[in-house]
N, C-alpha and C positions, 0 to 999 in steps of 0.2 A: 504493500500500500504506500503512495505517495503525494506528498502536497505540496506544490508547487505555487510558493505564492511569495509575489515581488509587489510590496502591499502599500509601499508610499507612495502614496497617490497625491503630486501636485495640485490639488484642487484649489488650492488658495491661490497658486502665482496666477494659473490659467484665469479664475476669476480676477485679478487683480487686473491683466493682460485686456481682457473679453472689455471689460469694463473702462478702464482707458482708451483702447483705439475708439471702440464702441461712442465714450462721448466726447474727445476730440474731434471728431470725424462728425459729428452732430453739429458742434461749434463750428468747425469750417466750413457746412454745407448752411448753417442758420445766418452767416454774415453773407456767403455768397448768394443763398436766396432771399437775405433781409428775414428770414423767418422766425417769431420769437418763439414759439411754440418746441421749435431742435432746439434752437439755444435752452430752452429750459433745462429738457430734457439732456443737452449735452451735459450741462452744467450737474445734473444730477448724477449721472453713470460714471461723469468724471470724479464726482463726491465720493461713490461708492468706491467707486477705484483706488483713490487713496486710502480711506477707510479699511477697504480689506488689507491695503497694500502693512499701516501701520500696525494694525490689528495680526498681522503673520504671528506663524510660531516660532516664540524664541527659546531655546533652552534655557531652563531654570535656571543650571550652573555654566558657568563660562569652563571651556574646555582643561583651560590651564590648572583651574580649581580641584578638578573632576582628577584631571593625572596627578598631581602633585599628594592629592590625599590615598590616592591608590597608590601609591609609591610608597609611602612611609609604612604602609600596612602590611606591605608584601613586601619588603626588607626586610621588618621587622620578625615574619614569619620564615621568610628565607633565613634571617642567621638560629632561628631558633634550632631549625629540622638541620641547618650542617652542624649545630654544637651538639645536636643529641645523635648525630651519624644515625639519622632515621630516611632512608634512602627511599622507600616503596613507595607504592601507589595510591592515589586519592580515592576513598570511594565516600560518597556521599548517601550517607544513611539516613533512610525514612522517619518521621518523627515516631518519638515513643510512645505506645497507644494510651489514649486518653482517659483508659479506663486504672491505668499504673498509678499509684502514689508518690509522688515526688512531695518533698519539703518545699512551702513557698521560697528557700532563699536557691531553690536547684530549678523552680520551674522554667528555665531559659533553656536549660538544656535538652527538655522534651522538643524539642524545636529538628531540623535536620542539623545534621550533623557530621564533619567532616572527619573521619579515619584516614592517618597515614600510618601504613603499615611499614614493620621496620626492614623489611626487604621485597622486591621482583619478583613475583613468580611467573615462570618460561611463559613467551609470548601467546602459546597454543593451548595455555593452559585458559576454559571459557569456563565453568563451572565455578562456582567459590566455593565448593565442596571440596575440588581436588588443589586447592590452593593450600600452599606450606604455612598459612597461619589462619591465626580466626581472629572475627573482628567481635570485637566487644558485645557485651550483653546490653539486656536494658540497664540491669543493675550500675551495669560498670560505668553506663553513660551517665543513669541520674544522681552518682555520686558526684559528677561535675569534676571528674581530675583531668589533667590536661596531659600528664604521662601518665599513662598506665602500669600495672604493676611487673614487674623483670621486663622493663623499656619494652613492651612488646606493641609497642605503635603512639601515636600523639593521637588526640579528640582536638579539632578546630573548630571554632565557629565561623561558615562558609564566610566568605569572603560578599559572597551576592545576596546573602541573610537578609541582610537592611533594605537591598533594592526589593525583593521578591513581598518582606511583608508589608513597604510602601504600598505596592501595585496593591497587594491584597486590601489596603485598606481602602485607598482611593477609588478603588472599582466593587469595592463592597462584596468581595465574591474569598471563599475558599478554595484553593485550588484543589484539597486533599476532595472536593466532591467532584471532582471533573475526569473523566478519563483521560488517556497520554494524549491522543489529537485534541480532543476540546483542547486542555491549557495550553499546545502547541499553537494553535490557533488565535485564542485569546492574549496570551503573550507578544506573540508577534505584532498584532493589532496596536497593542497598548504601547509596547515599548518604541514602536513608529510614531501612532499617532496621539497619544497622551503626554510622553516623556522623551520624543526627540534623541533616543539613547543612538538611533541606528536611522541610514537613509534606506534602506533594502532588507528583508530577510526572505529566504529560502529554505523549505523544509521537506526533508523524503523521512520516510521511517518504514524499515523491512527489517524484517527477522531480528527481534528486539534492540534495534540497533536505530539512533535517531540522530540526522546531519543537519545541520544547523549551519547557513551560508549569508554571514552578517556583511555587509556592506556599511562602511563609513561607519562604522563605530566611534563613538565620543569616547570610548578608551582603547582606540587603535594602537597610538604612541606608547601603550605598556610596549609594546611585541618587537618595538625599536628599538628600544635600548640598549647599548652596551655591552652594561656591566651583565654579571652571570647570575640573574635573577631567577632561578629554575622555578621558579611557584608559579609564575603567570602560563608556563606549560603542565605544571603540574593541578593545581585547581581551575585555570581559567580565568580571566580577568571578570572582574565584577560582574561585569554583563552573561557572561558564559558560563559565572558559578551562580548566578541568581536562574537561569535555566535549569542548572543541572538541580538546586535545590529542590525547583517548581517539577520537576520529572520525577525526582523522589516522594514529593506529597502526593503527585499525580497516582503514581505506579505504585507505591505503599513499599516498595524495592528499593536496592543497593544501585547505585549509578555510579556511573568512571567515565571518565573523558579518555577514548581511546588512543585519540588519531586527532591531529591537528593538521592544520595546509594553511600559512600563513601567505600570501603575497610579498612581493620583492619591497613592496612601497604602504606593506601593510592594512591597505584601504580594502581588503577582501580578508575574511576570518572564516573559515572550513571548520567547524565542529563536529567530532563523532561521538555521540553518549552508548554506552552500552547499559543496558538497562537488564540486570541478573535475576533470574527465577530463585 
């Protein structure tokens, strides 16, 4: 099954466009036939035309704001995972069911929840049954530790945490009630057309496996950088781990970012989620 959808729809420039020649073109024909009637009417389309023109959408956060704060955060999680020589995999675990007893000072941690495990397991390996380690219990998670016990992986708080329960609030909707294409779909919409995060998305999903193809990301310039920031391959920059969070409420499943395909000039982001039975 696949969905195919490039969802930014200029609607606003085309009307801004439609609406200025529309009453320019009014005004030049209302002096050349002396007619007050187009003048009005020009005078009016050309009103609207600016109006929509100022009225556009502008992102909330200015871009430089936006990288600079996801920089400090993912350094700071970059030096954590080399000081603890915790090298493995990100998997992004489902929230804890709601029916579990957590302490109010742990309730944050029923939330999803990022596992890095403390080694690789071989690339053919798809099951998390035949994988060389296990991820945490509920227990383990609503104790709220951040190492676990004999260093056997770190618990993060996703990195996309904050964008994904934004959306949820501002759209009034839970994701944990939608199936994987509903929030596939709703996401995409919202992060276009509510929050400016992205100019394009594209999405296919086969054999529990979900690609995600972001155009113009507002935190493209992570993928640029430098220095040897392995976290923005390893969780996904904000925009890509506030997905993978929404795939784990969605799916009620484990999720890992398989497969990345960055562009040369970064302005194209290639997502693979795998999503584990």
């Amino acid at each position: 099954m696949s969905l195919n959808r490039y969802l930014k729809k200029d609607y606003q420039r085309i009307a801004v466009v439609v609406f200025l020649l529309s009453g320019l073109l009014s005004l030049f024909w209302s002096i050349y036939l002396y007619n007050t009637v187009l003048a009005l009417v020009g005078l009016g389309l050309t009103f609207f035309g600016v109006l929509f023109f100022l009225l556009g959408p502008l992102k909330a956060v200015e871009d430089g704001l936006l990288f600079d704060t996801a920089t400090s955060e993912y350094s700071t999680i970059n030096r954590i995972i080399n000081d603890l020589k915790c090298t493995g995999e990100a998997f992004y675990m489902p929230p804890i069911p709601k029916s579990m007893q957590v302490p109010d000072t742990q309730k944050s941690f029923k939330e999803v929840t990022v596992f890095i495990s403390p080694k690789r397991s071989p690339p053919n390996v798809l099951s998390m049954k035949e994988r060389s380690f296990d991820l945490p219990s509920a227990n383990e998670r609503s104790e709220g530790k951040f190492l676990l016990k004999d260093r056997k992986g770190l618990l993060l708080t996703p990195p996309g945490l904050g964008i994904l329960k934004d959306i949820e609030k501002k759209i009034k909707t839970d994701f944990a009630d939608m199936d994987i294409m509903q929030f596939c779909q709703v996401i995409a919409d919202v992060l276009l057309e509510k929050f400016n995060l992205a100019k394009e998305i594209e999405i296919m999903e086969e054999n529990n496996v979900v690609k995600f193809k972001i155009r113009n990301s507002a935190y493209e310039n992570l993928y640029t950088r430098d220095d040897n920031m392995t976290t923005i391959h390893l969780l996904g920059c904000p925009l890509v781990s506030a997905i993978a969070v929404g795939l784990a409420e969605a799916s009620k499943k484990n999720i890992s970012i398989i497969n990345e395909n960055v562009s040369d000039d970064s302005s194209e982001i290639e997502i693979w989620y795998r999503i584990y039975n």
